[in-house]
N, C-alpha and C positions, 0 to 999 in steps of 0.2 A: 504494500500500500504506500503512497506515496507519502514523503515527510511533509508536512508543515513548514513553508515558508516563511524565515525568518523578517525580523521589521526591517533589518538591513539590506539583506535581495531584495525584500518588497519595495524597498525606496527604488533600489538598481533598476530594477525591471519596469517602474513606474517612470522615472526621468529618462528613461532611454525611451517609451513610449510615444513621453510628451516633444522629447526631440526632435521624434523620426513624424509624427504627429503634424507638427511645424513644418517640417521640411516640404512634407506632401501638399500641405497647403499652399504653400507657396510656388511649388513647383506646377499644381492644377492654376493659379493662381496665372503664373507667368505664362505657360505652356498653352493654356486654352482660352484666358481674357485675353493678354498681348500679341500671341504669336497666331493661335488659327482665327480666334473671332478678330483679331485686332481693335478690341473695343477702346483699348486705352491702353498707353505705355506708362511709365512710373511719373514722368514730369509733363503728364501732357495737359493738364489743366493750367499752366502756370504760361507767363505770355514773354517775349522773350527772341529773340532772332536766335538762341544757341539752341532752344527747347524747340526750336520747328527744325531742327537739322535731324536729318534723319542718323545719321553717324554716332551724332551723340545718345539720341533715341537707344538705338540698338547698343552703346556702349553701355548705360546705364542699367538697360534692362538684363544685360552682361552680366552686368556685375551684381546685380541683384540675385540672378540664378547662381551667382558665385558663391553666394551668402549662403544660399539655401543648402546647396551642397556642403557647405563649411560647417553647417548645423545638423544635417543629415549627416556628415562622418562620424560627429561627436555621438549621434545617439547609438549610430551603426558600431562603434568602439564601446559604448555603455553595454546595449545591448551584446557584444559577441564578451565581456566579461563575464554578463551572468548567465550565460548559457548554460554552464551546472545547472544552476537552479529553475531552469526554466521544465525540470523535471518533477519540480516540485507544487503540490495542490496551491491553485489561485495564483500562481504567477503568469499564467497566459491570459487569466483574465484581466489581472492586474494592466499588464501591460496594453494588450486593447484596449481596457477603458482611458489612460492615461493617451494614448495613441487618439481616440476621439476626440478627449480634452484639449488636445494638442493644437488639433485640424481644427477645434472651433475658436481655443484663444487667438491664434492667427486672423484667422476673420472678423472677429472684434476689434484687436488689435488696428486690424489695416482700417477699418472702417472709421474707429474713431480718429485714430491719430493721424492715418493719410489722407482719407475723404473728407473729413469734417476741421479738425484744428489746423492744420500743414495747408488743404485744398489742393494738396501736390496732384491728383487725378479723380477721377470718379469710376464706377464701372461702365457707364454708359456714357463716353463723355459725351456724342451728338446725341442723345436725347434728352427732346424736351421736358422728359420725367427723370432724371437723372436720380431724384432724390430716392424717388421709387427703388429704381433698382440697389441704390446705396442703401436703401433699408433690409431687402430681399437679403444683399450681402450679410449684412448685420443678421438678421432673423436666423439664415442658415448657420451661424456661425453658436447661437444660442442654442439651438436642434441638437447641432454634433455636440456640445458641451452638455447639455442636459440626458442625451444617450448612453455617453461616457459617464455621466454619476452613474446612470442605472444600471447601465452594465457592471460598473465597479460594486456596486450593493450585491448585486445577484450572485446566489448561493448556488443557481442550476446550473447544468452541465449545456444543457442546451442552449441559455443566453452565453455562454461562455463559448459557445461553438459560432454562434451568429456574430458575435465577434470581431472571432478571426475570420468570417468570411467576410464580414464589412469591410477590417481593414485590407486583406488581401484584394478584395476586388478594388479600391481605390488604389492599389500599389498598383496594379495590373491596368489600372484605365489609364496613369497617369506612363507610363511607361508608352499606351496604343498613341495619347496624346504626344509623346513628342515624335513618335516617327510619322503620325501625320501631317505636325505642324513642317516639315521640311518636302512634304509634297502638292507638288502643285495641280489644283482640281483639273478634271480630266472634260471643260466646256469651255466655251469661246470665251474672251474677254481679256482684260489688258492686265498685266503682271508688272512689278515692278522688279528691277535686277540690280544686286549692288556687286559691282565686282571689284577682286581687289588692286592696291593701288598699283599701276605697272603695267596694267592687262592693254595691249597696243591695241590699239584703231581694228587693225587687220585681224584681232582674235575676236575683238564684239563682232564687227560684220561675220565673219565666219559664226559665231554661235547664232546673231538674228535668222543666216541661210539656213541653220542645222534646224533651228523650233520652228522653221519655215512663217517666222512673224514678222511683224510692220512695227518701226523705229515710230513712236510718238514725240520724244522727247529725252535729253540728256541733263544733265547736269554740266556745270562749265569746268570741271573735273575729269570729267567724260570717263566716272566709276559709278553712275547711278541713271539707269534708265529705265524709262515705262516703255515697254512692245506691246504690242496687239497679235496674240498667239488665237487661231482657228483653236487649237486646243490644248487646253493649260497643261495635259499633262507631257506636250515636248518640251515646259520648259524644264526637264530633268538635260537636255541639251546643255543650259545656262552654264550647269556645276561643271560639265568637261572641257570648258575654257574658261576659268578662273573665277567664275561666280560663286560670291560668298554667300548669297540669300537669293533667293527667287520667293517671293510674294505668292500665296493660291487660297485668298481668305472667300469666303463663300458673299460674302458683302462688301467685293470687288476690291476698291483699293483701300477698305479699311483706315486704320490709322493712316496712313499712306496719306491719302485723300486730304488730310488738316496741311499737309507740307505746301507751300507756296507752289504756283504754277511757274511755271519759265517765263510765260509772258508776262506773268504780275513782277518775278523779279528783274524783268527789263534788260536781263543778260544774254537772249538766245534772238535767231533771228530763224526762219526758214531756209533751210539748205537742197538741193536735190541735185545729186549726182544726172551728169547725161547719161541717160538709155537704163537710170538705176528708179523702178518705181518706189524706192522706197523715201519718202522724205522726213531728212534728219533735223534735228532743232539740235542749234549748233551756235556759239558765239562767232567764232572764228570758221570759217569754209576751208580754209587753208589750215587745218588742224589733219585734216581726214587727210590728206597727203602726206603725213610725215608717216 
């Protein structure tokens, strides 16, 4: 029969829960708001010419998932100490319930102090109900915490089994969630491409011929472009000549969309190669020749 779990593993098994907990929230947090839905990046409610850059965008949210992982090792190191005990009666429930605890202080957490005190972003930042869905956020964040007590009170074998299938199944969605967030939907529409710094003239045209798509627009960097692809999913084309992101959010260009146009920022002009149907927006004509 199994021993009885002491207060001390109990604590172990508890704080590695609530770590790994956090981590997963964060990571659904980043993975399915920022990157597939694109609802909102970490500074995108704040006004600012460095916060509409997309670079920084993606730097920040960077480092945000950097975070997350940095906190997900700690619990991953907590939890692989007390794996003895994890032989022992109420420590798998322990840890579940703490694991829900986890998943909803984060959500509270970001709600209060990102959404509401900071105004650093919202969940929906173009909607006209914004505050709605910042509540939603908040509410589900009270659900997983108030689960997590129950689960922690209960004495059955059964809620102790539902659990680990709770948390396993959110380890398992968030895991589906990032390799969808790196593919691009498989229907017509315009993608946005950030490629890295260096990538020549002659490698973008070779990747726009490969996704067989139409140049909308560049940046005066000419490492960030929107194409008009027949079908999102050639732009897996993008990544085999030097693209760092290809864009495939199902509400088109998502965040993308708040970044200034080319013609508001008064730096691009209309280009078109002879005998080339594709027309480039380009500062300089005389660039595509080097």
């Amino acid at each position: 029969m199994p021993k009885q779990i002491s207060r001390s593993d109990w604590r172990a098994c508890g704080s590695a829960g609530l770590l790994i907990g956090v981590a997963i929230a964060g990571f659904l947090d980043g993975i399915l708001l920022h990157q597939i839905l694109q609802w909102h990046s970490l500074f995108s409610s704040l006004d600012g010419v460095i916060y509409e850059d997309l670079r920084f965008r993606m730097l920040t949210d960077g480092l945000f998932h950097a975070a997350m992982y940095a906190i997900g090792i700690v619990g991953l190191y907590l939890l692989w100490r007390a794996r003895v005990e994890f032989a022992s009666a109420g420590s798998g429930q322990r840890f579940a319930s703490r694991l829900l605890v986890g998943f909803g202080a984060w959500h509270l957490t970001d709600a209060v102090v990102n959404h509401w005190l900071l105004g650093l972003h919202h969940i929906k930042d173009d909607s006209p109900n914004w505050l709605w869905w910042d509540v939603a956020f908040f509410a589900l964040g009270l659900v997983s915490i108030g689960l997590g007590t129950q689960v922690g009170r209960s004495d059955r074998k059964g809620r102790s089994r539902l659990s680990k299938t709770i948390a396993s199944g959110i380890a398992i969605f968030v895991v589906a969630a990032g390799a969808i967030a790196a593919l691009p939907l498989s229907n017509a529409g315009p993608v946005t491409v950030v490629f890295r710094q260096g990538v020549s003239p002659a490698s973008v045209l070779a990747a726009v011929e490969s996704a067989r798509g139409r140049i909308f627009w560049s940046n005066s960097d000419g490492d960030i472009w929107t194409v008009a692809l027949e079908n999102r999913f050639e732009g897996w084309h993008f990544y085999t000549h030097g693209a760092l992101y290809v864009s495939g959010s199902v509400l088109g260009m998502g965040c993308f969309g708040t970044t200034p146009t080319p013609l508001a920022q008064g730096v691009y002009a209309p280009y078109e190669r002879e005998g080339d149907s594709n027309a480039w927006w380009a500062s300089d004509p005389s660039w595509w020749t080097s």
